[in-house]
C-alpha positions in Angstrom: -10.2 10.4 -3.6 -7.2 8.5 -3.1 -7.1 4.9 -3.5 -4.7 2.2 -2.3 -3.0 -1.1 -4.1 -2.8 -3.9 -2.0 -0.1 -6.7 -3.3 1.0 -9.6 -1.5 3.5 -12.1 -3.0 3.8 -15.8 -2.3 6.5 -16.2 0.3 5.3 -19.3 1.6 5.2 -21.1 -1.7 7.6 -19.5 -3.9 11.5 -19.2 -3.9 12.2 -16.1 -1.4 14.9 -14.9 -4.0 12.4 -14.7 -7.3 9.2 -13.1 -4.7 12.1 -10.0 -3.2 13.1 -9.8 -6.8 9.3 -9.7 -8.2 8.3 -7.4 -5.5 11.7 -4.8 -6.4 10.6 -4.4 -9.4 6.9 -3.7 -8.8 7.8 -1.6 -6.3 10.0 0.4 -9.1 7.4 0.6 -11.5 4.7 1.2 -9.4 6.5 4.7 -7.9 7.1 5.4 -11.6 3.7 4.8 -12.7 2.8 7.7 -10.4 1.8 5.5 -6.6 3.7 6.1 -3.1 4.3 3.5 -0.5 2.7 3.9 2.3 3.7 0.3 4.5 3.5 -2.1 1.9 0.8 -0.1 -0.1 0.7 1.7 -3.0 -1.6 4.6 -3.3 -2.6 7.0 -5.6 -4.7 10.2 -5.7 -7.4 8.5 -8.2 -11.0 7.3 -8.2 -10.7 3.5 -8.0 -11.4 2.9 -11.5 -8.9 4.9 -12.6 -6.0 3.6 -10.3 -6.8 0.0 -10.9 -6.3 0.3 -14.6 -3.0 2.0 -13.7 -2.2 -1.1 -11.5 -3.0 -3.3 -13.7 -1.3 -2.5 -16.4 2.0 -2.3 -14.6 1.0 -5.4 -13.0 0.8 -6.8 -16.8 3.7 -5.3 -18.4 5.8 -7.4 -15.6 4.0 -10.3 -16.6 5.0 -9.7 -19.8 8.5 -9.6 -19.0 8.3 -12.5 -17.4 6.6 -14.8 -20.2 8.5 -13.4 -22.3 12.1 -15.3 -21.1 9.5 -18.8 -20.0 8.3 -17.6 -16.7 5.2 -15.9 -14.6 4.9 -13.5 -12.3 1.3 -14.1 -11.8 2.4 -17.3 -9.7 4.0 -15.5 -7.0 1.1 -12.7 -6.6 -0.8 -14.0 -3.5 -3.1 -10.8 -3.2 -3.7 -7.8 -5.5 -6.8 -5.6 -4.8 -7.6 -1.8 -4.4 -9.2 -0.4 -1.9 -10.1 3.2 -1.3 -7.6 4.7 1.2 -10.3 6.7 3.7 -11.6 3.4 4.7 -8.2 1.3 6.1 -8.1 1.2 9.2 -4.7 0.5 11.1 -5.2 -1.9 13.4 -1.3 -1.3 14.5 -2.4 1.9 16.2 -5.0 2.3 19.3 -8.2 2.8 18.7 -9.2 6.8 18.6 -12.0 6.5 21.2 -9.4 4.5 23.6 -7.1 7.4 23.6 -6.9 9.0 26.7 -5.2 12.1 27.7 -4.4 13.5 31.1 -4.9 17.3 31.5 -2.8 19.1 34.5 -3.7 22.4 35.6 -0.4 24.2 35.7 -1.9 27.5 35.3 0.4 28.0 32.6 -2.5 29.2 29.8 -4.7 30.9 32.6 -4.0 34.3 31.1 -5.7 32.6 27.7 -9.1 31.7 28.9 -9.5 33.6 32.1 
């Protein structure tokens, strides 16, 4: 089952320049800790116990990083959650049962079903 990593940075509180730098390097270690990006998602073919730890400690490791030269990266992390994938629905796209489509008899497949 595939599960997806939602994290949202701070933009509205933090300095733009340390949240795009934060959220490069996530998006580094994330792809090398096995996860694609999928929109601003990161998923991974993993029950979601097993992708959260994975998250999590790449999500630490940075935070490490940070503390270690006197800052945080846990203060520009707005949002960080797993969800699994099956269940996100994109609200971008129309919804399946409004989908219409138009058939026009051209005869074209006739020979197929007649």
């Amino acid at each position: 089952m595939a599960t997806a990593i939602v994290i949202n940075l701070d933009y509205e509180n933090q300095a733009l320049a340390q949240c795009r730098s934060l959220w490069a390097l996530i998006e580094a270690r994330m792809l090398v800790a096995g996860f694609s990006k999928t929109s601003r998602r990161f998923v991974i073919d993993a029950d979601t116990d097993s992708a959260c730890k994975k998250a999590r400690h790449v999500m630490d490791a940075i935070e490490a990083e940070y503390r270690a030269k006197g800052g945080s990266a846990s203060v520009c992390v707005r949002d960080f959650y797993a969800v699994p994938h099956s269940v996100i629905v994109d609200l971008t796209t129309p919804v399946s049962h409004s989908i219409e489509v138009d058939m026009m008899a051209t005869g074209a497949f006739q020979k197929f079903f007649g």
